[in-house]
PDB file of N, CA, C and O in Angstrom:
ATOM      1  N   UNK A   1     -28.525  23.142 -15.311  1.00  0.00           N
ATOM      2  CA  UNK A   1     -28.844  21.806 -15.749  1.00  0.00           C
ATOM      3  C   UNK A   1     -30.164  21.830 -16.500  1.00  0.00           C
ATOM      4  O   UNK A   1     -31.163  22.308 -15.961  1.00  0.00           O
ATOM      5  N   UNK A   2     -30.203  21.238 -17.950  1.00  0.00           N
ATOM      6  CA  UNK A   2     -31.692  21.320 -18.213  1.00  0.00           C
ATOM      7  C   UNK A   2     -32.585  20.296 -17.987  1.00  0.00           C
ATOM      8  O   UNK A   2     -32.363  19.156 -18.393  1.00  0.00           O
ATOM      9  N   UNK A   3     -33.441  20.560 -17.459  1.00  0.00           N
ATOM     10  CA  UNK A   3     -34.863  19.485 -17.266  1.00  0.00           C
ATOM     11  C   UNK A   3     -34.807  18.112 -17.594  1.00  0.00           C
ATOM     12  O   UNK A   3     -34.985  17.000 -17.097  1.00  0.00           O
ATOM     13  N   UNK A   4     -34.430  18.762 -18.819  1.00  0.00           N
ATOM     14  CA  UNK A   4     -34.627  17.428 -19.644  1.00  0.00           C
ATOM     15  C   UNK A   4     -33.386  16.344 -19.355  1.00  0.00           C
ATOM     16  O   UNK A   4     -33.337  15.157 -19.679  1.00  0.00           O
ATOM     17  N   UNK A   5     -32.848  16.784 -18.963  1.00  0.00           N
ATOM     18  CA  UNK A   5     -31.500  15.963 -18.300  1.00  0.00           C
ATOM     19  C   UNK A   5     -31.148  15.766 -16.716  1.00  0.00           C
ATOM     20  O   UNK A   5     -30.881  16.597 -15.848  1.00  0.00           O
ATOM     21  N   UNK A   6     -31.287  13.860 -16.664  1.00  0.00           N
ATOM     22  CA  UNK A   6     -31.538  13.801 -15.258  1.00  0.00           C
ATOM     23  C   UNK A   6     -29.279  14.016 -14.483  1.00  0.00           C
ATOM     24  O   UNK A   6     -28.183  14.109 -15.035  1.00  0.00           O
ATOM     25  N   UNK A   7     -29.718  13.992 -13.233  1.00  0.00           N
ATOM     26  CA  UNK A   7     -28.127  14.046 -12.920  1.00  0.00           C
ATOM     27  C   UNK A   7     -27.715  13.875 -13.161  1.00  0.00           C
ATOM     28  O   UNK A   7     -26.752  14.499 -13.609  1.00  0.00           O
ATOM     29  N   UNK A   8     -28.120  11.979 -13.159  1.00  0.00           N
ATOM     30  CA  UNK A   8     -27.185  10.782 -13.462  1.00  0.00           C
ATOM     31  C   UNK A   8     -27.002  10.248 -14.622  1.00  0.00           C
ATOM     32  O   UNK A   8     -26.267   9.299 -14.894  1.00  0.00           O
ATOM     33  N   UNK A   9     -27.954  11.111 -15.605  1.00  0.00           N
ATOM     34  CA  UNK A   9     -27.890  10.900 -17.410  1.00  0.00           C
ATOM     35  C   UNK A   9     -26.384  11.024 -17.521  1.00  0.00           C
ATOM     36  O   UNK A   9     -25.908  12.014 -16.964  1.00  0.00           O
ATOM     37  N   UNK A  10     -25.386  10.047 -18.255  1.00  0.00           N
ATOM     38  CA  UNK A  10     -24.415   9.982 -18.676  1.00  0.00           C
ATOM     39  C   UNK A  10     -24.225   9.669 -20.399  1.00  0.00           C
ATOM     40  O   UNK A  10     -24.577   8.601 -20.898  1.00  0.00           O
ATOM     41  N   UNK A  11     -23.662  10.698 -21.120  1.00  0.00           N
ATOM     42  CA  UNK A  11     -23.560  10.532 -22.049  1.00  0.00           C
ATOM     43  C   UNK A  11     -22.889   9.302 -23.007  1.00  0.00           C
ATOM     44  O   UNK A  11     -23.079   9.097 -24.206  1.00  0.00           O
ATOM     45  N   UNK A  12     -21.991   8.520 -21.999  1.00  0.00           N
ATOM     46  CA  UNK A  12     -20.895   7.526 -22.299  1.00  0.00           C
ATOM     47  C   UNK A  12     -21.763   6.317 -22.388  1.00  0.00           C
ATOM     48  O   UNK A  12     -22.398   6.179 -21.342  1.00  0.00           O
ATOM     49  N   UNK A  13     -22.031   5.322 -23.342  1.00  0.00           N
ATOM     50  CA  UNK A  13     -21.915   4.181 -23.307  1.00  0.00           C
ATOM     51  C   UNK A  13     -21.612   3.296 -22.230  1.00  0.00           C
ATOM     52  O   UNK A  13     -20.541   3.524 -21.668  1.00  0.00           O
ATOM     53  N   UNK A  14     -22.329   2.291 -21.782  1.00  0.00           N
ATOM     54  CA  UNK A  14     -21.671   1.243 -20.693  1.00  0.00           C
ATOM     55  C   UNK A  14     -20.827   0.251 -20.943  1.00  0.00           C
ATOM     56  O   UNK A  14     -20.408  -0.565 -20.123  1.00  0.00           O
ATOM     57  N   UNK A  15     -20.490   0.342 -22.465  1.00  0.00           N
ATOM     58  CA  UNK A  15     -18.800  -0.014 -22.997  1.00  0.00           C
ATOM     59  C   UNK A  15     -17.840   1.134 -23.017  1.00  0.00           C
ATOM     60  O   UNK A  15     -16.654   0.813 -22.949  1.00  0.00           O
ATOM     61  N   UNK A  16     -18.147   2.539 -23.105  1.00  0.00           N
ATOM     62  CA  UNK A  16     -17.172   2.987 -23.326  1.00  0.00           C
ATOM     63  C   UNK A  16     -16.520   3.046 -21.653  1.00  0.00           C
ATOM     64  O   UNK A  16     -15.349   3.005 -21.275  1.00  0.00           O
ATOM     65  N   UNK A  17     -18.079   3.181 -20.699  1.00  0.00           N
ATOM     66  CA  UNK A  17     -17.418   4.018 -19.114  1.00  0.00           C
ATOM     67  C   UNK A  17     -16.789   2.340 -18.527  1.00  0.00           C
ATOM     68  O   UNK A  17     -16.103   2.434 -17.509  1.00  0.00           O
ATOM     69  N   UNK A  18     -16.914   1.354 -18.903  1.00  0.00           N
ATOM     70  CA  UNK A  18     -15.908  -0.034 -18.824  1.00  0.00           C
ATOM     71  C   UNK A  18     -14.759   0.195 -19.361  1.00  0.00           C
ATOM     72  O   UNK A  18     -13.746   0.141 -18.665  1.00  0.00           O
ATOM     73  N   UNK A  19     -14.704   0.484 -20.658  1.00  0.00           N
ATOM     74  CA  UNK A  19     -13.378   0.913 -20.979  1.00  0.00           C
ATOM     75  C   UNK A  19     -12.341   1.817 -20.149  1.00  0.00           C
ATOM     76  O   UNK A  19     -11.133   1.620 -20.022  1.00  0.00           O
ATOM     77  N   UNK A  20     -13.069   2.794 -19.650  1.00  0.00           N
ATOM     78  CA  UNK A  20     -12.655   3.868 -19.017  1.00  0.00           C
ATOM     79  C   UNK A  20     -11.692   3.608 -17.469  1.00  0.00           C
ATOM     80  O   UNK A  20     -10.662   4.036 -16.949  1.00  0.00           O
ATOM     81  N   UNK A  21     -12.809   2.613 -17.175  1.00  0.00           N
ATOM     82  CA  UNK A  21     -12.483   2.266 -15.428  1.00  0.00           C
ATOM     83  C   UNK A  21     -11.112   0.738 -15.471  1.00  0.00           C
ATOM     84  O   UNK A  21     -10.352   0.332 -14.591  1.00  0.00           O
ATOM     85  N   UNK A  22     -11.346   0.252 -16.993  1.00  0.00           N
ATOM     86  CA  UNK A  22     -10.041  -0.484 -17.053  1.00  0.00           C
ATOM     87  C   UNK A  22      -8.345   0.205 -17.666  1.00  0.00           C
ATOM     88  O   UNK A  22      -7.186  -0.108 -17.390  1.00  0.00           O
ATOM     89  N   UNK A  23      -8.862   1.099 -18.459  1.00  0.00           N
ATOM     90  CA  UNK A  23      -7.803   2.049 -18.401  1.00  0.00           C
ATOM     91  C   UNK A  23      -7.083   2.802 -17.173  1.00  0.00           C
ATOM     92  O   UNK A  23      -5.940   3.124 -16.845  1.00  0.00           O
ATOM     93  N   UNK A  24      -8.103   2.878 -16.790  1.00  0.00           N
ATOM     94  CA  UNK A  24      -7.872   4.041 -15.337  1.00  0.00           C
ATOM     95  C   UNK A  24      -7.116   2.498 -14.390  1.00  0.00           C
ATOM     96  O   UNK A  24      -5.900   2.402 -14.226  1.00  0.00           O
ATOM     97  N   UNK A  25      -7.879   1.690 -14.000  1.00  0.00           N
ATOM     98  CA  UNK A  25      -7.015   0.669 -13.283  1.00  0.00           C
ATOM     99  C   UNK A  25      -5.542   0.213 -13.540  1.00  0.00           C
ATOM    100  O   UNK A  25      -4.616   0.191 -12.729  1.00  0.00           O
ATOM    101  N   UNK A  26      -5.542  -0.160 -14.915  1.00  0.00           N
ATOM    102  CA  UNK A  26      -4.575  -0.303 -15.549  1.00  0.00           C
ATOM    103  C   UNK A  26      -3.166   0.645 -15.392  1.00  0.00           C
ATOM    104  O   UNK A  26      -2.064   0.104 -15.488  1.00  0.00           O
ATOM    105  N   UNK A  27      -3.318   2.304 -15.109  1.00  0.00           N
ATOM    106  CA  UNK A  27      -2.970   3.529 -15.027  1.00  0.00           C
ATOM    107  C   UNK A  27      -2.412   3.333 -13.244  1.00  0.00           C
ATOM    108  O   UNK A  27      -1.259   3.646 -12.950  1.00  0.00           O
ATOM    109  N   UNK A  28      -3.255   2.864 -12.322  1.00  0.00           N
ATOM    110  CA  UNK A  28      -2.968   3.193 -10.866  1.00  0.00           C
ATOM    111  C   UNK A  28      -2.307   1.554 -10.836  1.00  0.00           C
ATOM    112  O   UNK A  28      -2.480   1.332  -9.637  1.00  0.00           O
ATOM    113  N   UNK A  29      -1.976   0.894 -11.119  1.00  0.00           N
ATOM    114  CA  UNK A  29      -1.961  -0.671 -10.877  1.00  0.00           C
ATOM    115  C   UNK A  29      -0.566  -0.244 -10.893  1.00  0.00           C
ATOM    116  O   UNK A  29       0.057  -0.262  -9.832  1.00  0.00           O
ATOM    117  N   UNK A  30       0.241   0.304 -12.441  1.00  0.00           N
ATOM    118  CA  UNK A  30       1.423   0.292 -12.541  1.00  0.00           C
ATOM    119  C   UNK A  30       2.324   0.623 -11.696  1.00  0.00           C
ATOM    120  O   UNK A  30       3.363   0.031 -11.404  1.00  0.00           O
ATOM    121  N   UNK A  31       1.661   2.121 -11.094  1.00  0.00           N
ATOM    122  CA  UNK A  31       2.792   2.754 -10.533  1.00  0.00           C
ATOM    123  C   UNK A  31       3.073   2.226  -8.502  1.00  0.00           C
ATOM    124  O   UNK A  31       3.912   2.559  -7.665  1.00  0.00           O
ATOM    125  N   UNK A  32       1.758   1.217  -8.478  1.00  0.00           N
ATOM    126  CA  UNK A  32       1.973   0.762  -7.291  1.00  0.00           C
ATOM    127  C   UNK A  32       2.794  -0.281  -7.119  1.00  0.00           C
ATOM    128  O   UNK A  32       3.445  -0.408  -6.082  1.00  0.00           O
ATOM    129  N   UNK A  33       2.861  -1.283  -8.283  1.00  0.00           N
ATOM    130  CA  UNK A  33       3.595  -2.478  -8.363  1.00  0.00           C
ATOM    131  C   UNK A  33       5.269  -2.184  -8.553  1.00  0.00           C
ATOM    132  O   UNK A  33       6.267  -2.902  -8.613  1.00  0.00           O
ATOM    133  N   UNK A  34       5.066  -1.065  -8.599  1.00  0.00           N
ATOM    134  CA  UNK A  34       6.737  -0.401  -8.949  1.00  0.00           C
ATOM    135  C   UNK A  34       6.619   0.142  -7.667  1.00  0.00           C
ATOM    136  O   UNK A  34       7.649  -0.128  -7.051  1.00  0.00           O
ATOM    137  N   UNK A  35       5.875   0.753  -7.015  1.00  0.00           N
ATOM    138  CA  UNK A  35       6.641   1.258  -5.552  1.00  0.00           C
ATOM    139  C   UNK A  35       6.729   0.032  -4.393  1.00  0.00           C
ATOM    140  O   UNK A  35       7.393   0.324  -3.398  1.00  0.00           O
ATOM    141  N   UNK A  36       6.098  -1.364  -4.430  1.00  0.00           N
ATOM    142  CA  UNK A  36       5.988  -2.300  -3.641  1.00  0.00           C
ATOM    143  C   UNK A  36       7.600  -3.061  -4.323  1.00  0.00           C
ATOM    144  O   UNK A  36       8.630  -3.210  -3.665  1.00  0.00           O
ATOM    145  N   UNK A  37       7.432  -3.377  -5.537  1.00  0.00           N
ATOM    146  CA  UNK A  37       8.806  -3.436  -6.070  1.00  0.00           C
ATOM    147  C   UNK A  37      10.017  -2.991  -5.801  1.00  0.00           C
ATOM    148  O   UNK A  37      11.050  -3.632  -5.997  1.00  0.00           O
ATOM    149  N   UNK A  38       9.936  -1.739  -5.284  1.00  0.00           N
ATOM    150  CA  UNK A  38      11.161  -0.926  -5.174  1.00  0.00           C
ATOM    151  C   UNK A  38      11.795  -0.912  -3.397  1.00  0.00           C
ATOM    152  O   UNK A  38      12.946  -0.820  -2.971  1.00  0.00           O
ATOM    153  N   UNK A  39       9.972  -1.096  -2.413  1.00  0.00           N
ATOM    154  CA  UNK A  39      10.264  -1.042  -1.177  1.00  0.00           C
ATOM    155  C   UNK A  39      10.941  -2.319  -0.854  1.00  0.00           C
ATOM    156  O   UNK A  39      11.867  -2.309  -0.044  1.00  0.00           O
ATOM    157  N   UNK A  40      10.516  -3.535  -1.481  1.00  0.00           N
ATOM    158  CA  UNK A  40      10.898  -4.775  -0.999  1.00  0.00           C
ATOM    159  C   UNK A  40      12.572  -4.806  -1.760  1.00  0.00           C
ATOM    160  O   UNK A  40      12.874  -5.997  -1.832  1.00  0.00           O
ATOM    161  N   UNK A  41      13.360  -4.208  -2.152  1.00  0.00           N
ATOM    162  CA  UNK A  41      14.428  -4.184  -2.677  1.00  0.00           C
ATOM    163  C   UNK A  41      15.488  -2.865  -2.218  1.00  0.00           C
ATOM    164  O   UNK A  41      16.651  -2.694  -2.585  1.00  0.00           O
ATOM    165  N   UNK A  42      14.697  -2.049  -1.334  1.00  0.00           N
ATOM    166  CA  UNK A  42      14.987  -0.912  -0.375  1.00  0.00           C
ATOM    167  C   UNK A  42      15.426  -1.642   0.999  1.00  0.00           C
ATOM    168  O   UNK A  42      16.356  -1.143   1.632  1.00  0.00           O
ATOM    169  N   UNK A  43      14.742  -2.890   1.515  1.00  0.00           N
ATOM    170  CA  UNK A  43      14.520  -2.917   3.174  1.00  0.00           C
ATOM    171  C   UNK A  43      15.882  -4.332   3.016  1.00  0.00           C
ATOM    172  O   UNK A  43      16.020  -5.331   2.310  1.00  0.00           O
ATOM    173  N   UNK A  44      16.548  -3.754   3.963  1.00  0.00           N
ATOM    174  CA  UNK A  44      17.859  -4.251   4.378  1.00  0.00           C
ATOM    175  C   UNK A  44      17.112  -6.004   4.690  1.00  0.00           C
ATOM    176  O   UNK A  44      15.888  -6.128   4.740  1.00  0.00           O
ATOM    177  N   UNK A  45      17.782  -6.872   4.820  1.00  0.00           N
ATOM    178  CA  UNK A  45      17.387  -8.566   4.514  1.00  0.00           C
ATOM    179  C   UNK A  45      18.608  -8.921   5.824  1.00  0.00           C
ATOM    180  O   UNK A  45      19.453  -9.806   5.687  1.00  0.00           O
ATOM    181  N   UNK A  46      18.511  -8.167   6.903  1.00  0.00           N
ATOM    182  CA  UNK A  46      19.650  -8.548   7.944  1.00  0.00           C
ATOM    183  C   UNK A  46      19.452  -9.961   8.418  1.00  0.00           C
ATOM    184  O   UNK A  46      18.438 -10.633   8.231  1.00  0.00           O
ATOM    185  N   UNK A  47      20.543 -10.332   9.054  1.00  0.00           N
ATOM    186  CA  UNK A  47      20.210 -12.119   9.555  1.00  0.00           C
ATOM    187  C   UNK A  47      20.385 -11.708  10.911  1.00  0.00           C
ATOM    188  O   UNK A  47      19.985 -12.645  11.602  1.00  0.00           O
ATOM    189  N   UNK A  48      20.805 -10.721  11.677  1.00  0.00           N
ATOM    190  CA  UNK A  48      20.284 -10.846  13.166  1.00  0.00           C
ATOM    191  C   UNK A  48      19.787  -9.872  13.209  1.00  0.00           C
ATOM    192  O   UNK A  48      19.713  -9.061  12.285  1.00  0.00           O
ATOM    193  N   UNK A  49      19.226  -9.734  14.602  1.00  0.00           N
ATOM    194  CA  UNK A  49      18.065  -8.700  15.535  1.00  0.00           C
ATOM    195  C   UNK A  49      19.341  -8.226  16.240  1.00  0.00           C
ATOM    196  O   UNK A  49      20.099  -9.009  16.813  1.00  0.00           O
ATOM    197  N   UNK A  50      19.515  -7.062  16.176  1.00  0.00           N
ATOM    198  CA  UNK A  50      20.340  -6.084  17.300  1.00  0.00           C
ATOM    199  C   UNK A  50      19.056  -5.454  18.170  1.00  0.00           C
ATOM    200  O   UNK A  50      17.960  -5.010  17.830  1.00  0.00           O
ATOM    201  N   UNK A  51      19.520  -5.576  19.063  1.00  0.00           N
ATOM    202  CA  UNK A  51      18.484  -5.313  20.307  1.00  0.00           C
ATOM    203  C   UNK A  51      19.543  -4.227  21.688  1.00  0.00           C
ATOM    204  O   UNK A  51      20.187  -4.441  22.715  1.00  0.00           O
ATOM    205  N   UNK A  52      19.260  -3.414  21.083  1.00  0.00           N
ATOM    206  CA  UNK A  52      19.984  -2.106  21.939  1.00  0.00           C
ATOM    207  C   UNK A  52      20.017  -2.496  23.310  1.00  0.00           C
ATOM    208  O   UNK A  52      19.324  -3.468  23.610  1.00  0.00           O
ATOM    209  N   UNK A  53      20.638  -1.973  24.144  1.00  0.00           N
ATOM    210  CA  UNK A  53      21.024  -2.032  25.646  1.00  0.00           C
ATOM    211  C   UNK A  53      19.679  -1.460  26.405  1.00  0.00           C
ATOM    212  O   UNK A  53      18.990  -1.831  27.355  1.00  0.00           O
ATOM    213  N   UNK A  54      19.677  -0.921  25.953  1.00  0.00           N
ATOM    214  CA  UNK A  54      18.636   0.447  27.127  1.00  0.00           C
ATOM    215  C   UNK A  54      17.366  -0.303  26.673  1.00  0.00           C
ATOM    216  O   UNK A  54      16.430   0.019  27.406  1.00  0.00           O
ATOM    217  N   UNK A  55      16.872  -1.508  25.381  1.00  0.00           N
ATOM    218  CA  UNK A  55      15.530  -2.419  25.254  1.00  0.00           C
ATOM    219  C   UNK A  55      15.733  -3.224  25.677  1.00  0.00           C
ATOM    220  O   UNK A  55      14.732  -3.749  26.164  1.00  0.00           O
ATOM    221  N   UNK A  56      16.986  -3.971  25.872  1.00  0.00           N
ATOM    222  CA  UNK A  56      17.321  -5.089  26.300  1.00  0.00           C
ATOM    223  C   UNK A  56      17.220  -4.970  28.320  1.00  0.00           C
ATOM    224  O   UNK A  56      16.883  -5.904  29.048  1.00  0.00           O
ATOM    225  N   UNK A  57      17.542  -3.839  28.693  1.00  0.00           N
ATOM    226  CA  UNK A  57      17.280  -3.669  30.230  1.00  0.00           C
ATOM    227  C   UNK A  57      15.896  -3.297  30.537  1.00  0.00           C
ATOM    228  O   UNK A  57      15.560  -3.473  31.708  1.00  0.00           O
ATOM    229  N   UNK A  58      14.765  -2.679  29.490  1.00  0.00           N
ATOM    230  CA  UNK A  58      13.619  -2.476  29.796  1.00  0.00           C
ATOM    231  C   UNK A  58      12.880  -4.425  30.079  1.00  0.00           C
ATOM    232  O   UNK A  58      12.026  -4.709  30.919  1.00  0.00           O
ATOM    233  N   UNK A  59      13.493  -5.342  29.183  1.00  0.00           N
ATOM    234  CA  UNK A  59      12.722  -6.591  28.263  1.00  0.00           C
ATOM    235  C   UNK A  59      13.106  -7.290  29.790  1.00  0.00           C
ATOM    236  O   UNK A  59      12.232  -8.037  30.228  1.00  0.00           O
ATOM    237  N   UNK A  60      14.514  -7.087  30.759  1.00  0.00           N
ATOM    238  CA  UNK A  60      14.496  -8.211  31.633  1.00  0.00           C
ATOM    239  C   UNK A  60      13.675  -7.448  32.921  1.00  0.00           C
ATOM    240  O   UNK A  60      13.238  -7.974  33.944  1.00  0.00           O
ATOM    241  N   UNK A  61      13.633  -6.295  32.582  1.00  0.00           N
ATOM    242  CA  UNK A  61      12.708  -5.514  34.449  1.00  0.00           C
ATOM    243  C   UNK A  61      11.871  -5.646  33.817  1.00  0.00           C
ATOM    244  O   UNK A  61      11.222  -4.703  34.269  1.00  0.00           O
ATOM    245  N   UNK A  62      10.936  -6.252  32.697  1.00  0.00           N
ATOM    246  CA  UNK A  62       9.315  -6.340  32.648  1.00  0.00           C
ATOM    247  C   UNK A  62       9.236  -7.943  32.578  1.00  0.00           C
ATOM    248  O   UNK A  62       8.105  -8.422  32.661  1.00  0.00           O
ATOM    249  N   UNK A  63      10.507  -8.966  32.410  1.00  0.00           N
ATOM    250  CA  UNK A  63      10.642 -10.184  32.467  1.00  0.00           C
ATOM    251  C   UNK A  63      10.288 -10.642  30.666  1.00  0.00           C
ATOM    252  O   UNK A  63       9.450 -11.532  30.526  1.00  0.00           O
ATOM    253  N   UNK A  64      10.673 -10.273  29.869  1.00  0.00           N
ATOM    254  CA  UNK A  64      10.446 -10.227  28.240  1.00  0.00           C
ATOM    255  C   UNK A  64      11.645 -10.858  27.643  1.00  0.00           C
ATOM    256  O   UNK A  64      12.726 -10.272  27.706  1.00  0.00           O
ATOM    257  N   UNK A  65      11.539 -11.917  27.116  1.00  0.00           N
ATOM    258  CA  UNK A  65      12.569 -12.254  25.986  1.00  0.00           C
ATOM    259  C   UNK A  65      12.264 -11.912  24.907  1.00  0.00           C
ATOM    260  O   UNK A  65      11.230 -12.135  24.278  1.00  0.00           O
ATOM    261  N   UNK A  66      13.804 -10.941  24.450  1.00  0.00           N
ATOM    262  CA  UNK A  66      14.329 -10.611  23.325  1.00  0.00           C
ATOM    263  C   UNK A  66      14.945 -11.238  22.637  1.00  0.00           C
ATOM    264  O   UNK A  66      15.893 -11.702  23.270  1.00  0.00           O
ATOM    265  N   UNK A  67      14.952 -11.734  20.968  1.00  0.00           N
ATOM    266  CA  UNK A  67      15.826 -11.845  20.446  1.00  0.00           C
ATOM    267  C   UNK A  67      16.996 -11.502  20.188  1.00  0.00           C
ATOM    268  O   UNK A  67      17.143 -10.417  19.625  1.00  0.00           O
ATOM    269  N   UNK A  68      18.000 -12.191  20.465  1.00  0.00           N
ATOM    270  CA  UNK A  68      19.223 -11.284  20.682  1.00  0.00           C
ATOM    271  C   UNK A  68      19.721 -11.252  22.064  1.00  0.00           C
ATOM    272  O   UNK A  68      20.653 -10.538  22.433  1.00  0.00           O
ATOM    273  N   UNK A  69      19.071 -12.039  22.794  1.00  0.00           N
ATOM    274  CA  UNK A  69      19.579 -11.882  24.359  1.00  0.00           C
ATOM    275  C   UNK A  69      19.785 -13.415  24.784  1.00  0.00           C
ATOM    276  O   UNK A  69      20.170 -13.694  25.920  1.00  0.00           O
TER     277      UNK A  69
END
Protein backbone atom coordinates (compact mmCIF):
# COMPACT_ATOMS: atom_id res chain seq x y z
CA UNK A 1 0.00 0.00 0.00
CA UNK A 2 1.60 3.38 -0.64
CA UNK A 3 1.73 6.07 2.03
CA UNK A 4 0.31 8.22 0.21
CA UNK A 5 -2.85 6.29 0.07
CA UNK A 6 -5.08 6.04 3.05
CA UNK A 7 -7.17 2.47 3.34
CA UNK A 8 -10.26 3.93 2.95
CA UNK A 9 -9.13 6.27 -0.10
CA UNK A 10 -11.61 5.08 -2.74
CA UNK A 11 -11.08 5.85 -6.13
CA UNK A 12 -14.98 5.87 -7.16
CA UNK A 13 -16.96 8.92 -6.98
CA UNK A 14 -19.91 9.12 -4.38
CA UNK A 15 -22.16 9.03 -7.55
CA UNK A 16 -20.58 6.42 -9.12
CA UNK A 17 -20.29 3.95 -5.56
CA UNK A 18 -24.48 5.06 -5.39
CA UNK A 19 -24.77 3.89 -8.63
CA UNK A 20 -23.09 0.79 -7.79
CA UNK A 21 -25.08 -0.18 -4.54
CA UNK A 22 -28.41 0.52 -6.67
CA UNK A 23 -27.38 -1.74 -9.34
CA UNK A 24 -26.23 -4.30 -7.01
CA UNK A 25 -29.79 -4.00 -5.11
CA UNK A 26 -31.57 -3.98 -8.09
CA UNK A 27 -29.44 -7.45 -9.06
CA UNK A 28 -30.39 -9.30 -5.44
CA UNK A 29 -34.09 -7.81 -5.31
CA UNK A 30 -34.93 -9.80 -8.55
CA UNK A 31 -34.02 -13.07 -7.91
CA UNK A 32 -35.72 -13.00 -4.40
CA UNK A 33 -39.08 -11.75 -5.58
CA UNK A 34 -39.05 -14.73 -7.96
CA UNK A 35 -38.21 -17.25 -5.28
CA UNK A 36 -41.05 -15.76 -2.74
CA UNK A 37 -43.15 -15.82 -6.01
CA UNK A 38 -42.57 -19.24 -6.81
CA UNK A 39 -42.82 -20.53 -2.93
CA UNK A 40 -46.24 -18.96 -2.48
CA UNK A 41 -47.46 -20.83 -5.74
CA UNK A 42 -45.49 -24.16 -4.58
CA UNK A 43 -47.44 -24.46 -0.98
CA UNK A 44 -50.59 -26.54 -1.37
CA UNK A 45 -53.85 -23.88 -0.31
CA UNK A 46 -55.66 -27.08 1.51
CA UNK A 47 -59.14 -26.25 3.20
CA UNK A 48 -58.74 -28.78 6.05
CA UNK A 49 -56.15 -29.66 8.81
CA UNK A 50 -55.58 -33.51 8.78
CA UNK A 51 -54.41 -34.17 12.14
CA UNK A 52 -52.91 -37.76 12.28
CA UNK A 53 -54.04 -40.31 14.93
CA UNK A 54 -50.93 -40.83 16.96
CA UNK A 55 -51.22 -36.23 17.35
CA UNK A 56 -54.56 -36.45 17.80
CA UNK A 57 -54.03 -39.14 20.96
CA UNK A 58 -50.94 -37.14 22.18
CA UNK A 59 -53.54 -33.49 21.98
CA UNK A 60 -56.40 -35.43 24.27
CA UNK A 61 -53.67 -37.12 27.11
CA UNK A 62 -52.15 -33.50 27.37
CA UNK A 63 -55.98 -32.15 27.19
CA UNK A 64 -55.21 -29.93 23.68
CA UNK A 65 -57.68 -29.11 21.04
CA UNK A 66 -56.89 -29.90 17.63
CA UNK A 67 -58.26 -28.81 14.63
CA UNK A 68 -59.74 -31.51 13.08
CA UNK A 69 -61.03 -33.21 16.15
Amino acid sequence: MNAQRLAYDDLSTPAEMTADCVAAQAALARPLAAAARDLSLEQAKAGEIEVPEAAAHLARALHLQLDGE
